[in-house]
C-alpha positions as CSV (number, residue, x, y, z in Angstrom):
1,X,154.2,121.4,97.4
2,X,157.6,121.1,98.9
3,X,161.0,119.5,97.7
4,X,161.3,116.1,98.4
5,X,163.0,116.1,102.2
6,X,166.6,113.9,101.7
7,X,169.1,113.2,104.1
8,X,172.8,113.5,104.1
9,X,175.9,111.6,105.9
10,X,177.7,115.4,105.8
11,X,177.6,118.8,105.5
12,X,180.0,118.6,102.4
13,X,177.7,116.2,100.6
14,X,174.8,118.3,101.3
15,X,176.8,121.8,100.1
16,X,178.0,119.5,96.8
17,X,174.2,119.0,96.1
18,X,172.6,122.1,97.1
19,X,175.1,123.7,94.7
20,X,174.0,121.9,91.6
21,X,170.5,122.3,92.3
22,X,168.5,123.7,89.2
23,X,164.8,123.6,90.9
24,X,163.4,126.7,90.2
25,X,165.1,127.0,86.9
26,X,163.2,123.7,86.0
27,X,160.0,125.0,87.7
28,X,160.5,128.3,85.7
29,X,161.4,131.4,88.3
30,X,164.5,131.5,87.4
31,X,166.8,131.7,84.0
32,X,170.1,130.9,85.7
33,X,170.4,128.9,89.0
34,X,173.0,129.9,91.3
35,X,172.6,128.6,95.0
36,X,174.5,130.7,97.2
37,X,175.7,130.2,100.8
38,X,178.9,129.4,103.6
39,X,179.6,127.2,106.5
40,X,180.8,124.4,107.7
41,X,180.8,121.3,110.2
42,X,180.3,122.0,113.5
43,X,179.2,126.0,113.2
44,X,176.9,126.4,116.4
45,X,175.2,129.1,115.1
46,X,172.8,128.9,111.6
47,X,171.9,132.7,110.2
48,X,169.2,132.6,107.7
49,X,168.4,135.2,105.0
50,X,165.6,135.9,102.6
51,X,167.8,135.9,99.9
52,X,170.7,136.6,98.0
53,X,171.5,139.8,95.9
54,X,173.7,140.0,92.8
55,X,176.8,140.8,94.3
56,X,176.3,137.6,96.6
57,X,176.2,135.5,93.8
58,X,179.2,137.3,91.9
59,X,180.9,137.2,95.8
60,X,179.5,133.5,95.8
61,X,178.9,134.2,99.3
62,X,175.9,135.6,101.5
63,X,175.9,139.2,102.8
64,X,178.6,140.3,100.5
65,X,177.2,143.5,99.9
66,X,175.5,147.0,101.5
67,X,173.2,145.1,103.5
68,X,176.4,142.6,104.6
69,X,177.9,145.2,105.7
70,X,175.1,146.5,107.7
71,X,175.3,143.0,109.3
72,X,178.5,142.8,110.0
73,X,178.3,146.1,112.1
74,X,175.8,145.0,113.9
75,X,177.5,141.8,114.7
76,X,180.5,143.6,116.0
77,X,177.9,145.5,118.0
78,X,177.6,141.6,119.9
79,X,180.9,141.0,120.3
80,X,182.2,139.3,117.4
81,X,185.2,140.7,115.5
82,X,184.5,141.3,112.2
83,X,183.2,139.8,109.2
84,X,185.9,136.8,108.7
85,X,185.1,135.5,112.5
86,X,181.5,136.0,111.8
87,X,181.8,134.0,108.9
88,X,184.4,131.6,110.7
89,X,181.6,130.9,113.5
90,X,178.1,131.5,111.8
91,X,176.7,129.2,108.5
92,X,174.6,131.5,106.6
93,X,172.5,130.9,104.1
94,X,168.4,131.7,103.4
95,X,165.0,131.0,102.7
96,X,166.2,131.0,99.0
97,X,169.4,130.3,97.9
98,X,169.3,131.4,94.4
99,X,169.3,135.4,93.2
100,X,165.3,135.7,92.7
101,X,165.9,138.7,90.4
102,X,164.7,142.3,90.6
103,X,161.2,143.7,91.0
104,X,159.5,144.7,88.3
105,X,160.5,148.5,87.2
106,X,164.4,147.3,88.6
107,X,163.4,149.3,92.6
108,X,164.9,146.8,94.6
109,X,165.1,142.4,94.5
110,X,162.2,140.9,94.2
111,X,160.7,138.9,97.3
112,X,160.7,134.8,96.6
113,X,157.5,133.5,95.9
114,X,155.9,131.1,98.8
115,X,156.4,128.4,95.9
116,X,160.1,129.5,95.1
117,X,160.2,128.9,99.5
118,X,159.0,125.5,99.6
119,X,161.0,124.3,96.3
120,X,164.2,125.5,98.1
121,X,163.2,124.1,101.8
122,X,164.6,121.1,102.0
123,X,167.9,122.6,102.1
124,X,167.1,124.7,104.7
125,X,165.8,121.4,106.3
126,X,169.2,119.1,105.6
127,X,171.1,121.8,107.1
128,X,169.1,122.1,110.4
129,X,168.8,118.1,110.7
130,X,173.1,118.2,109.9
131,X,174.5,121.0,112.0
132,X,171.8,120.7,114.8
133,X,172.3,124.4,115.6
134,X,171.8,125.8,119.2
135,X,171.3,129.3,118.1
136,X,169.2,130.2,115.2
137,X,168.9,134.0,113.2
138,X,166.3,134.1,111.2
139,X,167.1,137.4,109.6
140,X,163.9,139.2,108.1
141,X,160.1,139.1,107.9
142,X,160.3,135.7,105.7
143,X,163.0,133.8,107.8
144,X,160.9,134.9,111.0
145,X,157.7,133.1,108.8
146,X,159.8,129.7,108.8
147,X,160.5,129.6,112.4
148,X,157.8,131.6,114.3
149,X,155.0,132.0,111.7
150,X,152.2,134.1,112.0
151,X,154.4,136.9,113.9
152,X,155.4,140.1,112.7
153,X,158.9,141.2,113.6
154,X,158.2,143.9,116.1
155,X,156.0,141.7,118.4
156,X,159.5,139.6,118.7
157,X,162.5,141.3,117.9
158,X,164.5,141.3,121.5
159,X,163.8,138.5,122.7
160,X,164.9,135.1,122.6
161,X,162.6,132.2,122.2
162,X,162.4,128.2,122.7
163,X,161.2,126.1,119.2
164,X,157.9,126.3,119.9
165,X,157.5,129.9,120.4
166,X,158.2,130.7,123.8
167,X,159.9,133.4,125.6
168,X,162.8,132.5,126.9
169,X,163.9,135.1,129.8
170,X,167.0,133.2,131.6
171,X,170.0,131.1,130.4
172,X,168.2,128.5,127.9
173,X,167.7,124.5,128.8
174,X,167.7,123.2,125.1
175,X,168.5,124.0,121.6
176,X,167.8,125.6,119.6
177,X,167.1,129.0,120.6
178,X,165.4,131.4,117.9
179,X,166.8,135.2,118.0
180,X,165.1,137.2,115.2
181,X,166.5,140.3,113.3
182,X,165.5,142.9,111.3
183,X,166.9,142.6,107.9
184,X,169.6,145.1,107.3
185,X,169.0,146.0,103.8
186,X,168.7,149.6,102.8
187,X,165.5,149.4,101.4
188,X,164.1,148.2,105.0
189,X,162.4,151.5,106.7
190,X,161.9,149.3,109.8
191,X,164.8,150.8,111.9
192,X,163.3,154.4,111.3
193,X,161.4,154.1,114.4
194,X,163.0,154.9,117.5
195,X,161.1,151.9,119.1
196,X,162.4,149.5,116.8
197,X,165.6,150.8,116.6
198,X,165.7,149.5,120.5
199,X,164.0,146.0,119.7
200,X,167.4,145.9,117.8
201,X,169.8,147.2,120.6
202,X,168.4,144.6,123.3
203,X,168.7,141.7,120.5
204,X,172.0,142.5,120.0
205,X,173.2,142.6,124.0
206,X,170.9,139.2,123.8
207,X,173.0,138.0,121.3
208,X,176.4,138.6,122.9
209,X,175.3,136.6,125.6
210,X,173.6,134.0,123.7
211,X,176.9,133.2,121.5
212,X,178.8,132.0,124.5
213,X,175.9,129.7,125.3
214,X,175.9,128.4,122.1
215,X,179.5,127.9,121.6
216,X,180.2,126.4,124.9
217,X,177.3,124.3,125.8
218,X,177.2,120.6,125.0
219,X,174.3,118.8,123.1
């Protein structure tokens, strides 16, 4: 069952909340709650994560770390200038907010639980009814489940698509537009194949050109 949807007058409010949240502490995932994410008002473009890593949550930001990094190469790659205007221009947060912990035997973080998901949703949910983004990461095989479920990320990984799942192939009519990435963690083989490794090269010239849309259109 998922969190209780609420609504929010601002995105301050909503961060001043989501920050104190103690859900899956209460529902027993977790030993120490720590909701980590960044943005503001008017952002045009919402990345979202799986989830944070420890050095995020010492960082108390997202992407802070090896797999930031990653990111942030790849969003130079698409025109942005580094990680401070990525960061000035995108609101990032994830599918969790909260450090889920390491998988048994300490290889790797552990992936949230579908439960851990929907007790951490509405978030996910004030943010998109607040910001109203026109361009939409979903960063990841369980960000891709929330906005195009049932896909895997090699069927859509350079492309562009419409809410309800359709390609979009010239400059979009409406927001918001879904652009999926691989995840860029180190653990991820997925870039190992020369195939996929192109998904990711024609997603990030899509990206480029979908940023100026985003930032330039009107509502």
């Amino acid at each position: 069952m998922a969190a209780i949807p609420m609504a929010y007058a601002s995105v301050a409010a909503l961060q001043h909340d989501h920050r104190a949240c103690r859900r899956c502490v209460v529902a027993g995932y977790l030993d120490l709650a720590h909701p980590v994410f960044s943005g503001r008002a008017g952002q045009r473009i919402l990345l979202v994560g799986q989830a944070p890593g420890p050095y995020e949550v010492d960082a108390n930001r997202p992407f802070a770390a090896r797999a930031g990094r990653q990111l942030m190469r790849w969003m130079e790659r698409a025109g942005f200038s580094g990680d401070e205007d990525v960061r000035q221009r995108m609101y990032m947060t994830a599918m969790t907010t909260c450090f889920p912990g390491r998988r048994p035997g300490g290889q790797g973080d552990r992936r949230p639980s579908a439960r851990e998901v929907a007790l951490c949703s509405s978030w996910l949910d004030a943010v998109l009814e607040l910001l109203r983004p026109r361009l939409i990461l979903p960063v990841g095989s369980l960000a891709l489940e929330r906005f195009l479920p049932h896909r895997r990320l090699d069927q859509v990984v350079g492309e562009a698509y419409t809410q309800t799942g359709e390609v979009i192939v010239a400059t979009p009519s409406a927001a918001p537009v879904l652009l999926p990435l691989p995840h860029p963690s180190g653990q991820s083989r997925w870039l190992n194949d020369r195939t996929q490794s192109a998904l990711l090269d024609r997603a990030l010239l899509r990206l480029h050109e979908l940023v100026r849309w985003a930032e330039s259109s009107e509502n």
